[in-house]
C-alpha positions, 0 to 999 in steps of 0.5 A: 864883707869889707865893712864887716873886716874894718868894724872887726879890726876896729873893735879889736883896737878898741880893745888894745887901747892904752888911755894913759901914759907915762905920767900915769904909768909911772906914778900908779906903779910906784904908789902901788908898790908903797902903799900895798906893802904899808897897808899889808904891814897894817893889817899883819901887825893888827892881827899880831897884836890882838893875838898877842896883846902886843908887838914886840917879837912881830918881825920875827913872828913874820920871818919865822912863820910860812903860813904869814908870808904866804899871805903876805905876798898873797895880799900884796898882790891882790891888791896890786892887780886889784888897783890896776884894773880898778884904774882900767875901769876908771880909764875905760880900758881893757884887760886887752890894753895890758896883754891879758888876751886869749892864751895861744899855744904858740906863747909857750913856743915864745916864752921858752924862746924868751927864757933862754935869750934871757939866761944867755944875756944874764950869765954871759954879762955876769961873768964879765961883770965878775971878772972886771968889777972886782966888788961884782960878787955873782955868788951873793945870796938873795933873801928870799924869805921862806928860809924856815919852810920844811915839810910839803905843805909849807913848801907848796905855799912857798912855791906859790909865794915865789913861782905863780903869784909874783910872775902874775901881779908883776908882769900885769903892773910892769910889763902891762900897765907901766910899759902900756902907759910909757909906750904911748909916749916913748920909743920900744927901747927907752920904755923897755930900759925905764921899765926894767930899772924900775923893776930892777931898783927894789930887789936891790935891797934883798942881799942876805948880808946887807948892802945892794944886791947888784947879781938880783938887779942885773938878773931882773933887769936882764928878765925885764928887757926881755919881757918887754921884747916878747910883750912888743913882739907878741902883743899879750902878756903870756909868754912873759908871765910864763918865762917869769914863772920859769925864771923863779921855778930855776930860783925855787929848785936852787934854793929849796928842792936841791940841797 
């Protein structure tokens, strides 16, 4: 019985085994954020091209049209997840090593916990920010993109664009793989911090008016910390991707559902 309760536990570590670590973690994570954008942009302008014999007005063909953002993220993330767990393959790990394991109904309990610590944290720094940092603006506006979607359809593509996609590939490269790989090596506190500047960093740039979106790096950073809480806390990825997914339902109702 006792030998059979060791081989279980072992094989269950087996299972949440992290083969890589920080230098990995890192790397992979920035060079997946690069070179799935440029190969998507590739093949976006490739099928403009042959459409229209050129590729002049393809920046606003992409910015106009729902249908190729759609499929744009949709690419994007595709092969985000694609390379990650090509990379598990390599490493001989799991799905298990990221947090992908067997959903629970006590993660939603988790994930709604999650969310509201996290809307405390935002709004409470926020505030303050905006009232002792004069160019702190919490009222900028965040690009999006999809600005142009109006019928059912488009919104239906919009919101998988926005709210199931992007909670799924970002929690699995960030808060499975990247704090995965850190954790090996550092202390919760200072992987959690590193990952969350990580993240944080590129929705810097998606100020509707230019300059840096400081309000969207708080708002991730913020999400991120508290991400990384429930993955340490919880050892699965559910509660976070379902907290993601709340977080950016609250942007998508804001943005495209209350007008």
């Amino acid at each position: 019985m006792l030998k059979d309760s060791s081989k279980q536990a072992t094989e269950k570590n087996d299972k949440n085994k992290v083969t890589w670590g920080p230098l990995w973690a890192i790397s992979l994570t920035l060079g997946i954020y690069l070179v799935t954008q440029v190969i998507a942009v590739i093949l976006f302008f490739a099928y403009y091209y042959l459409l229209h014999s050129n590729g002049k007005e393809f920046n606003n063909w992409l910015n106009k049209s729902i249908y190729a953002q759609f499929f744009y993220v949709l690419i994007i993330e595709i092969q985000s997840v694609g390379i990650v767990l090509l990379f598990l393959r390599w490493k001989k790990a799991t799905i298990a090593s990221i947090g992908l394991v067997k959903f629970k109904a006590k993660d939603i309990l988790y994930s709604l916990c999650g969310f509201g610590v996290y809307i405390l944290i935002f709004y409470a720094t926020a505030q303050a920010l905006s009232s002792f940092v004069k160019s702190f603006n919490i009222n900028q506006q965040q690009n999006v993109g999809f600005q142009t979607a109006n019928n059912t359809t488009e919104l239906v593509l919009t919101f998988f664009s926005l709210v199931v996609l992007p909670p799924i590939a970002e929690e699995i490269i960030f808060r499975g793989f990247l704090f995965g790989g850190l954790r090996k090596k550092m202390k919760f506190v200072y992987a959690a911090l590193l990952v969350s500047v990580i993240f944080a960093m590129p929705h810097l740039l998606e100020s509707q008016s230019g300059g840096l979106l400081w309000v969207a790096g708080l708002d991730t950073f913020t999400l991120s910390v508290v991400s990384c809480f429930l993955r340490e806390k919880t050892k699965t990825l559910w509660p976070s991707i379902i907290m993601h997914s709340l977080k950016n339902f609250l942007a998508f109702s804001v943005i495209f559902l209350i007008h």
